[in-house]
C-alpha positions in Angstrom: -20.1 -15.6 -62.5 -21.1 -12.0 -63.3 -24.8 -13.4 -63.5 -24.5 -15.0 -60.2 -23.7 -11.6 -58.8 -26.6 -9.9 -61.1 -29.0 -12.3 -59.5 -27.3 -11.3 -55.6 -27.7 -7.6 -56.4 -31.4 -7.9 -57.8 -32.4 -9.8 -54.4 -30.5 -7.7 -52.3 -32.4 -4.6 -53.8 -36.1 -6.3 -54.2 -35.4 -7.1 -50.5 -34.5 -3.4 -49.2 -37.8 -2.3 -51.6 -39.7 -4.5 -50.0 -38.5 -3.5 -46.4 -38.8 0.2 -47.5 -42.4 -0.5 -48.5 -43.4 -3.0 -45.6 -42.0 0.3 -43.5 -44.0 2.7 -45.0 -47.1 0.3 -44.4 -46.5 0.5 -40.7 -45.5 3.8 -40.5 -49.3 5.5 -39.1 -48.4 8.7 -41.4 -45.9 9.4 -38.3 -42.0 10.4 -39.9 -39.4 8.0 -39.2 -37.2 10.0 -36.9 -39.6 12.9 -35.2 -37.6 16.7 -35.4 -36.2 18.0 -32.3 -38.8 20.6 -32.1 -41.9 20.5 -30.3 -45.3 19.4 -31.8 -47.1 21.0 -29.2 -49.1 23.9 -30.5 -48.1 27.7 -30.5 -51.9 28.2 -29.7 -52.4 25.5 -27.2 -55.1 26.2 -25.2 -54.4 24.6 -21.3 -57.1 24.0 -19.0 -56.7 23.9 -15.1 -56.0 20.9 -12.9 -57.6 17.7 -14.1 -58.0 16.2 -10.8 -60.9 16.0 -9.5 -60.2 14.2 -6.4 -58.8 11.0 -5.1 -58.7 7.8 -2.8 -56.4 5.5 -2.3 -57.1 3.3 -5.5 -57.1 5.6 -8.2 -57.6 9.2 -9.1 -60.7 10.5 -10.3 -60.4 13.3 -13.3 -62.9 15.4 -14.8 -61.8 15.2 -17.8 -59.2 12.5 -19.9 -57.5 13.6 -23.1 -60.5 15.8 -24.7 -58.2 15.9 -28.0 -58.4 12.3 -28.7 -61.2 11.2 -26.9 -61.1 7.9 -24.3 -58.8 4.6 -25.0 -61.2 2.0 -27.3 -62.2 -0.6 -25.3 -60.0 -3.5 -27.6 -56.8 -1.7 -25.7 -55.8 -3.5 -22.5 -55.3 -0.5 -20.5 -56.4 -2.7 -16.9 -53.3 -2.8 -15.0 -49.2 -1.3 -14.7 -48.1 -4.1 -16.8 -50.9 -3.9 -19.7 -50.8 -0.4 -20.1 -46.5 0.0 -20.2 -46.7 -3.3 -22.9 -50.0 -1.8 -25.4 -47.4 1.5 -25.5 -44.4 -0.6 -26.6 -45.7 -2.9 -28.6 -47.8 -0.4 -30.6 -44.5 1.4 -31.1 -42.8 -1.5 -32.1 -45.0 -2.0 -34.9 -44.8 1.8 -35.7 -48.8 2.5 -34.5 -47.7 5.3 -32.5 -51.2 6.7 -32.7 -52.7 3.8 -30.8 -50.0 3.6 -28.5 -50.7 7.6 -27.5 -54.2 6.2 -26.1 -52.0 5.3 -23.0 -50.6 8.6 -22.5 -52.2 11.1 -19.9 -52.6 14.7 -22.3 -54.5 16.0 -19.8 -51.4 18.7 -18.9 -50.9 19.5 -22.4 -53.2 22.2 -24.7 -56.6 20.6 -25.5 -56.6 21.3 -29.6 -53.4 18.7 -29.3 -53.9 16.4 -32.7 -54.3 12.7 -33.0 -50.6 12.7 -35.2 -49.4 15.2 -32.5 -49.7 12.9 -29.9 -48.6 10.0 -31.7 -45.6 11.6 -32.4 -45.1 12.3 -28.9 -45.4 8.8 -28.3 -42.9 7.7 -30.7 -40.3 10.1 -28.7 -40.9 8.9 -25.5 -40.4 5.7 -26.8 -37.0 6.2 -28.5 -36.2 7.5 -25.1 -37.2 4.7 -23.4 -35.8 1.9 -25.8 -32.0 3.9 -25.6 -32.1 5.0 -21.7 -34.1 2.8 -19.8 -33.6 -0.1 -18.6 -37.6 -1.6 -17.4 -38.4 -4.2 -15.2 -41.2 -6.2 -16.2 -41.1 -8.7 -13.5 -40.8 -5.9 -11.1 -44.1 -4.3 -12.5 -47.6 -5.5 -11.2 -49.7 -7.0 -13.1 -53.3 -6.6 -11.0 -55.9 -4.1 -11.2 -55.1 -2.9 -8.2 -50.5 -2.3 -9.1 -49.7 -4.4 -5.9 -47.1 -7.1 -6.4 -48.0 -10.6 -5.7 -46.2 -12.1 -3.2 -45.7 -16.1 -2.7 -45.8 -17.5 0.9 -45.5 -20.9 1.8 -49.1 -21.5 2.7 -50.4 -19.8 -1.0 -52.5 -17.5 1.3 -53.5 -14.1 0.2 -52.2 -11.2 2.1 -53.7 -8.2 2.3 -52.4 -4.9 1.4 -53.2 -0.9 0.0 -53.7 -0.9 -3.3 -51.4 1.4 -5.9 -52.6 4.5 -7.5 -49.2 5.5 -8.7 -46.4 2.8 -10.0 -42.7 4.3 -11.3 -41.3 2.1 -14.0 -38.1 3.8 -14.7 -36.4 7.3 -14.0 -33.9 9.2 -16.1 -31.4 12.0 -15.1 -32.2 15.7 -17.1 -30.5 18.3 -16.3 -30.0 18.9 -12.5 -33.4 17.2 -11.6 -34.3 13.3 -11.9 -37.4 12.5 -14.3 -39.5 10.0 -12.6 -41.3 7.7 -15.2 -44.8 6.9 -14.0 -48.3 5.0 -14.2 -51.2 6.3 -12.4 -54.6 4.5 -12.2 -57.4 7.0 -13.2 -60.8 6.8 -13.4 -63.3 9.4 -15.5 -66.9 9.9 -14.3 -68.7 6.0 -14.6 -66.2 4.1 -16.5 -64.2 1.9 -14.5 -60.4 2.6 -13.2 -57.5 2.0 -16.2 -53.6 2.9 -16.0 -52.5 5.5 -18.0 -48.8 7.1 -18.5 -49.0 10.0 -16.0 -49.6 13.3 -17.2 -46.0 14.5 -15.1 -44.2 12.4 -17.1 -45.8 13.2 -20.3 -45.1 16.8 -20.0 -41.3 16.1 -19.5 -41.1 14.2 -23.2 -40.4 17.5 -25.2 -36.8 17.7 -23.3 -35.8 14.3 -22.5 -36.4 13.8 -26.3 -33.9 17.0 -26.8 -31.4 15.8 -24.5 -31.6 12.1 -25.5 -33.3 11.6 -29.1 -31.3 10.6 -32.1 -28.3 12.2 -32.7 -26.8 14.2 -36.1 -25.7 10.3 -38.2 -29.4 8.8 -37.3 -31.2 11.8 -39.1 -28.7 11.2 -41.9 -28.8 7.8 -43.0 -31.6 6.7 -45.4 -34.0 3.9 -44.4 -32.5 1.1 -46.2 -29.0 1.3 -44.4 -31.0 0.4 -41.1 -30.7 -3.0 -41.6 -30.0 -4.6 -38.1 -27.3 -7.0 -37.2 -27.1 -8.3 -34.1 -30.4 -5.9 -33.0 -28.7 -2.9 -34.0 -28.1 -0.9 -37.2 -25.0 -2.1 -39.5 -23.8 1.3 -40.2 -23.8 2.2 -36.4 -21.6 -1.0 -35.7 -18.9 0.4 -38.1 -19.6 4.1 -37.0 -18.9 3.1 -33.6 -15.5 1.0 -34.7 -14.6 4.3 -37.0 -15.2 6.2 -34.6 -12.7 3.5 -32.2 -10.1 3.7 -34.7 -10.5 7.7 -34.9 -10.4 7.9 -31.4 -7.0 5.6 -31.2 -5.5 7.8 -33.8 -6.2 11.3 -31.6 -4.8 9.6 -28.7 -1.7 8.3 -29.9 -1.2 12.1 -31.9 -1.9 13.9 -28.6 1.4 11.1 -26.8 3.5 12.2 -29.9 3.0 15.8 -29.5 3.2 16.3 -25.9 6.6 14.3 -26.5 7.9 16.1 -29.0 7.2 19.6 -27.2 8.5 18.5 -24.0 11.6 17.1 -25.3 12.5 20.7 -26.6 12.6 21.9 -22.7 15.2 20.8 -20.9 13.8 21.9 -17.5 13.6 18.6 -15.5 10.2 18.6 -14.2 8.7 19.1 -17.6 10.6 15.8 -18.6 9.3 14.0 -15.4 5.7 14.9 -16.0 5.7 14.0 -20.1 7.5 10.7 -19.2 4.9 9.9 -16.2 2.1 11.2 -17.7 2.1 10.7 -21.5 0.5 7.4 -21.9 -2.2 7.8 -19.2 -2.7 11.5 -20.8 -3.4 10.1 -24.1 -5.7 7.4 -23.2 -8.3 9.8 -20.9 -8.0 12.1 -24.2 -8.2 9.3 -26.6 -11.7 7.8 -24.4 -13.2 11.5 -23.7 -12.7 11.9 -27.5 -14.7 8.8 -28.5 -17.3 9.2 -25.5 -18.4 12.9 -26.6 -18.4 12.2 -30.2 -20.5 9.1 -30.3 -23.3 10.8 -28.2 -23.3 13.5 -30.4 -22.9 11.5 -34.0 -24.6 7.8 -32.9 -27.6 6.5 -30.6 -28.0 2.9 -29.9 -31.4 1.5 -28.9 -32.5 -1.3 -26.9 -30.9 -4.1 -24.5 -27.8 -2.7 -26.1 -28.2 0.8 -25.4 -27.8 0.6 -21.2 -25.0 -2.0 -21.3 -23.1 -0.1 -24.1 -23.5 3.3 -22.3 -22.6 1.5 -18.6 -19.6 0.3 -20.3 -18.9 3.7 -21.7 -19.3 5.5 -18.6 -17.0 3.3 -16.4 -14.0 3.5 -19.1 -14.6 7.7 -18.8 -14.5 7.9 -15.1 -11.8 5.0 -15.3 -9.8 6.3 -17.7 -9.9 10.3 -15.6 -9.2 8.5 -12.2 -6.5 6.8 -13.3 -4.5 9.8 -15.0 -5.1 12.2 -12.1 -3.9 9.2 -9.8 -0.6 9.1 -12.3 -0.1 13.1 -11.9 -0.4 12.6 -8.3 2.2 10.0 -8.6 4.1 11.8 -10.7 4.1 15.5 -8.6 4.9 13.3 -5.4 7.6 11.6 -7.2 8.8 14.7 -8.5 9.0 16.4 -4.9 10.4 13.3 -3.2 13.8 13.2 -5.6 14.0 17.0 -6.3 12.6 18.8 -3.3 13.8 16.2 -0.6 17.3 15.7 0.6 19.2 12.2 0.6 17.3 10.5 2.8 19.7 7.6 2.8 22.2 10.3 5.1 20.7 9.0 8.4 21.3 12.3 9.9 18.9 14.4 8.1 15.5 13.7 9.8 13.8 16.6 8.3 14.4 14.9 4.8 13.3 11.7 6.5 10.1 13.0 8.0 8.8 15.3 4.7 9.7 11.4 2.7 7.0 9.9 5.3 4.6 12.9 5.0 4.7 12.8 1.0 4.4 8.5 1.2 1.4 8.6 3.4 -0.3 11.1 1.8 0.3 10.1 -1.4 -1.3 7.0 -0.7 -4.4 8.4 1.4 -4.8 11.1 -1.9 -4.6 7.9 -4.1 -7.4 5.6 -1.6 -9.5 9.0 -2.0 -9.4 9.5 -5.5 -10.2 6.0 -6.3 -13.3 6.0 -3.9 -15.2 9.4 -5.6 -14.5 8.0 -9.1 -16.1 4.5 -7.8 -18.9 6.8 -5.9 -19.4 8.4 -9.6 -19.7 5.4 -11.2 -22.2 3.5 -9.2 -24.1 6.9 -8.6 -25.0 6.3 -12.6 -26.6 3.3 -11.7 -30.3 3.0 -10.1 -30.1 -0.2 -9.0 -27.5 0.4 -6.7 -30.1 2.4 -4.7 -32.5 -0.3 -4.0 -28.9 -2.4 -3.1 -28.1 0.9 -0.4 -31.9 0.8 0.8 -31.6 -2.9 1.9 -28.0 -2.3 3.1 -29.4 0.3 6.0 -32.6 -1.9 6.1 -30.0 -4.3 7.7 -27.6 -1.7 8.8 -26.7 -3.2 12.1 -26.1 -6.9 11.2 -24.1 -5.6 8.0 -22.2 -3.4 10.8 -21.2 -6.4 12.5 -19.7 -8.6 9.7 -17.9 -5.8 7.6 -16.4 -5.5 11.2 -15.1 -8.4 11.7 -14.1 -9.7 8.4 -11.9 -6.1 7.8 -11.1 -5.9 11.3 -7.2 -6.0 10.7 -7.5 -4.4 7.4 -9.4 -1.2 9.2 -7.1 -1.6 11.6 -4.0 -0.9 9.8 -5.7 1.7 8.0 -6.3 3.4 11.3 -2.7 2.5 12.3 -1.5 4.2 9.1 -2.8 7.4 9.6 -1.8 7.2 13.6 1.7 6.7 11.9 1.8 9.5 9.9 0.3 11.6 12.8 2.4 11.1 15.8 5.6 9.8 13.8 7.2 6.6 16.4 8.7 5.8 12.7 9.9 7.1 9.5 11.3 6.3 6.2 14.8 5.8 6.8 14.4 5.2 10.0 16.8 2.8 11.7 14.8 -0.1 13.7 15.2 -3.1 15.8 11.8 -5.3 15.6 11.8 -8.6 17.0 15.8 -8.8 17.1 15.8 -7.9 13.5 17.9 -4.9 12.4 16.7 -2.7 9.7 15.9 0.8 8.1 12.3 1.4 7.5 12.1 0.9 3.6 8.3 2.1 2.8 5.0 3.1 4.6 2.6 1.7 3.0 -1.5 1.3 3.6 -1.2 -1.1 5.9 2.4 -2.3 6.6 6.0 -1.2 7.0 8.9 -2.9 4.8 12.3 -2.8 7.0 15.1 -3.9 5.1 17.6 -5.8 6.9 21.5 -5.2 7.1 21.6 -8.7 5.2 19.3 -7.6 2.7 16.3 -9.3 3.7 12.6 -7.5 3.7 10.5 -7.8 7.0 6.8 -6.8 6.3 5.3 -5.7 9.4 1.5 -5.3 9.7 1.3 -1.3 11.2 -0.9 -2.7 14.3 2.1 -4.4 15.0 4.0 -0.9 15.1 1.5 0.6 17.0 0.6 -1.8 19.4 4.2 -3.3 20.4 7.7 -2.3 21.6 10.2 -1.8 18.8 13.7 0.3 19.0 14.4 3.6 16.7 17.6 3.9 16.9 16.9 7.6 14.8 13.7 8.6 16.4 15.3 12.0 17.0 18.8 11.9 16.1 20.6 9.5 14.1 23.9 9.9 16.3 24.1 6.5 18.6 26.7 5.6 20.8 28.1 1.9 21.3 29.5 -0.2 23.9 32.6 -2.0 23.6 33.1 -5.0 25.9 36.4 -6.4 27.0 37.7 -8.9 29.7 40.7 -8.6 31.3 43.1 -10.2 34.3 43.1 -8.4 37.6 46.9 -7.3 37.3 46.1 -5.5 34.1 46.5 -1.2 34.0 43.5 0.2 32.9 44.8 3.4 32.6 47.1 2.3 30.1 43.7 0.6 28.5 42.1 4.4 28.9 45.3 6.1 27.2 45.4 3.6 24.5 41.6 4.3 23.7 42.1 8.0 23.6 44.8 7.5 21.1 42.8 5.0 19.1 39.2 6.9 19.1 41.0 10.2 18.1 42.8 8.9 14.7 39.6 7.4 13.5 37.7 9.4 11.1 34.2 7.9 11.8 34.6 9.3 15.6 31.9 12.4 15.4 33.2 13.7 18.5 29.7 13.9 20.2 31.0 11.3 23.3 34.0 11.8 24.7 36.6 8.7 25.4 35.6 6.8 28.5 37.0 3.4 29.5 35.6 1.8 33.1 35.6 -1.4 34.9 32.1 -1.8 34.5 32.4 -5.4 36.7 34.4 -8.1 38.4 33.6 -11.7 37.8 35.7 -14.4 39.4 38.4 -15.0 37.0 38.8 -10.9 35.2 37.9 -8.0 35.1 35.0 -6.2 32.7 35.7 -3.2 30.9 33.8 -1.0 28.6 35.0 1.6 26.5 32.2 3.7 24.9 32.7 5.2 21.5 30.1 7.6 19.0 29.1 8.2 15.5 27.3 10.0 13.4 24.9 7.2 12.8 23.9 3.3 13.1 26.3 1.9 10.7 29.6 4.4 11.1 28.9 3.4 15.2 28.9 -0.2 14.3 31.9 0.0 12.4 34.1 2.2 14.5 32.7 -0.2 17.3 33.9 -3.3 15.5 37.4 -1.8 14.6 38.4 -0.2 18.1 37.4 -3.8 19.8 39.7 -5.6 17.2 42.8 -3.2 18.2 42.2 -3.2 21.9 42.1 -7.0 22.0 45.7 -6.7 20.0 46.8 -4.5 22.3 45.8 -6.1 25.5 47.5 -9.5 24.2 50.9 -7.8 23.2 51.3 -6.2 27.1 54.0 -8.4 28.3 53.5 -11.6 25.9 49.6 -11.9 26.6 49.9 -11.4 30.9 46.9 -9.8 31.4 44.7 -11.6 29.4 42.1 -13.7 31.5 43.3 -17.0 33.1 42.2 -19.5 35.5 44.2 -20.1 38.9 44.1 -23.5 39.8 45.6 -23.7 43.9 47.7 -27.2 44.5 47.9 -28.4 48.0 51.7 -29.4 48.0 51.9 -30.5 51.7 51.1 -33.9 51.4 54.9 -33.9 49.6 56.4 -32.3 52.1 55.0 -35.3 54.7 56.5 -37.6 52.3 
């Protein structure tokens, strides 16, 4: 056995020599991992403007890289495509001197080196291979940079050609770095692409700001073997660095626990409860987004997916704990700050409960939106997607309209709600014979709960747009009707006395309406009478309503054994007996 893992450990180490050496073969006398500092020299001597003039193919120089002398003819430097895949693949295989023959120097001092340059080319080439993302079927491969197009009849059509083709662009700073070919041409040789001289002059900082980071310089060349395209050790880096990560997010939860448990002031307790878990996972994210761009640098396919995923959990993680603090402040102010909305009678608590709900949810809507806008503003292609959206502004116009015509619409509503205020949480509401309170405002529809308990949903157009009742529109005090039906002999004024005496010994009477009885109408066989009777609110007037009809009907039965209650009068014709 031991031999067996002698034999492992020999061919392990023959086969990192041999990579180490194979490495060294390809290297082109350029170091692995190029300093931070400029190779530029001190002493550089810069000559004026290169251009000597221009047409609409190409741009004529007087002079191309002086240095290093004009590309060799066994470079394939004819078109956009060509030139972008000799500079890859030469940097691919580590000949960073050959691929510098596509670079444009001519902006850069004139006593530049041949290793110089190479080494530039090896930078701009990490940059590329970690930041950006290229599209090679997107880049022309003619002479002249236009992009074939196909057509049904496989004729040619005729267009300018390109003197200037961007294949990629990269944020520094404030300012955008556009990454560009330009077709040149130098006194009788014939037109070739180069990398533009602009975008040359920018590699010194872009490799600053996006060259390898502190781990990369540090690890020796045999732990670079790749798994999976990348690096082993920067696969478990990047899981250390997870688990790391985890570990400051959960100790950041248990301390802000612990030292807000220690205050009893209530609002402290609120916030650590609402916000502890939401806190500690935007610390725990920010945590392992800032350390693994300073510590690690992936490269490749990987690279823009990796850092697109990274950048979406940041904002993600940021948007959804300031959404939780606005959840939690609103919360906060709606049970502390805010009287007992369920006391139908205070319509100031009422109306601040509808303010806070509809903001809280317009503040939400808005926050969600920037860190969406964040998010896609990272992404380039999303540009090209907004160019063809206003290319076809107006038909787009018409379908978003109609498919989120009701959804707009209760938006609109929503805000029209919270505005002029026909409704408000706590509320009390009849809509379509259904009697409720007003339960939530949200987005786009009102929850009215019932007196059974049930939940109506109503769409807010529907508020807006139809006739509803609110009973506690401006005052929660409501008077009620109560009916009764009587003979014609009966005494209403004994009715109106007995009232009085009834409405004054109940405690839900609110004294706002004094006692009033009337013979409201005559039908053939009684008499209608209404009392009226007040509260202080929907249910108490329901209730004293219900209870002073339940004692008037006793009392109106017990007058003389049930006389005056209502009767039919039948009239017999007796004289036929009388004949008899």
């Amino acid at each position: 056995m031991r031999i067996i893992f002698f034999l492992i450990y020999i061919s392990t180490f023959n086969l990192l020599v041999a990579q180490e050496n194979e490495s060294k073969k390809n290297k082109d006398s350029i170091n692995e991992l190029p300093k931070k500092e400029s190779v530029l020299p001190k002493d550089g001597v810069y000559r004026s403007n290169p251009i000597k003039g221009y047409n609409d193919a190409y741009y004529e120089l007087s002079r191309v890289n002086p240095s290093i002398g004009l590309p060799d003819n066994k470079y394939n430097l004819q078109t956009p495509q060509a030139t972008l895949e000799h500079f890859v693949v030469s940097c691919r295989n580590q000949k960073y001197r050959e691929a510098a023959y596509a670079l444009n120097l001519n902006l850069l001092p004139d006593n530049i080196t041949l290793d110089q340059a190479g080494e530039l080319a090896q930078k701009l080439f990490i940059v590329l291979d970690s930041r950006v993302k290229i599209d090679w079927d997107g880049l022309s491969d003619r002479p002249d940079g236009q992009t074939d197009i196909q057509t049904t009849t496989n004729q040619a059509i005729a267009g300018s050609p390109r003197r200037s083709v961007v294949f990629g662009s990269i944020d520094l700073g404030e300012r955008d770095v556009m990454l560009r070919l330009q077709r040149v041409k130098y006194k009788d040789y014939g037109a070739f692409w180069l990398i533009s001289g602009n975008t040359v002059e920018n590699i010194e900082p872009l490799y600053v700001e996006y060259g390898p980071r502190k781990l990369d310089r540090m690890m020796p060349h045999w732990a670079r073997i790749k798994f999976f395209n990348a690096p082993i050790w920067k696969l478990l880096g990047t899981l250390i660095l997870m688990g790391v990560s985890f570990l400051v997010g959960w100790i950041f939860f248990r301390v802000l626990k612990f030292v807000f448990r220690r205050f009893k002031k209530e609002w402290l307790t609120t916030f650590s409860a609402k916000l502890a878990k939401p806190g500690a996972i935007a610390i725990g994210v920010l945590f392992f987004y800032v350390t693994l761009n300073e510590l690690i640098s992936f490269a490749g396919p990987f690279a823009s997916n990796i850092y697109a995923v990274l950048l979406i959990i940041v904002v993600g993680s940021v948007t959804w704990f300031i959404m939780k603090f606005i959840d939690a402040f609103m919360i906060y102010v709606a049970e502390n700050q805010i009287g007992d909305v369920s006391v139908e009678e205070n319509s100031e608590a009422r109306k601040s409960l509808t303010y806070i709900s509809v903001a809280r949810r317009i503040i939400t809507f808005l926050v969600t939106i920037i860190g969406i806008s964040i998010v896609l503003s990272q992404f380039r292609s999303f540009e090209k997607l907004g160019i063809s959206l206003l290319a076809s502004a107006g038909v787009v116009t018409v379908v978003l309209g109609v498919a989120a015509q009701s959804t707009l619409g209760n938006i609109i509503a929503g805000i029209q709600i919270a505005i002029t205020r026909p409704a408000k949480i706590g509320d009390t509401v009849i809509i379509d014979d259904n009697w409720g309170y007003v339960e939530d405002i949200t987005f786009t529809y009102m929850v009215v709960r019932t007196w059974d308990l049930r939940r109506l949903v109503v769409p807010l157009k529907e508020i807006i747009s139809k006739t509803f009742e609110n009973w506690s529109m401006t005052s929660a005090n409501q008077i009620r009707p109560i009916v009764l039906y009587a003979d014609y002999h009966v005494d209403v004024d004994k009715i109106r006395a007995k009232f009085k005496e009834l409405l004054e010994s109940n405690d839900k009477w609110d004294k706002e309406q004094a006692p009033s009885v009337q013979v409201t109408e005559v039908t053939e066989r009684s008499v209608q009478i209404r009392a009226l009777c007040s509260a202080k609110d929907a249910m108490s007037s329901w209730d004293l309503h219900c209870e002073l009809r339940e004692q008037l009907v006793k009392y109106i039965s017990s007058l003389e054994k049930g006389t005056y209650l209502t009767r039919s009068r039948n009239l017999m014709d007796t004289s036929w007996n009388a004949e008899k």
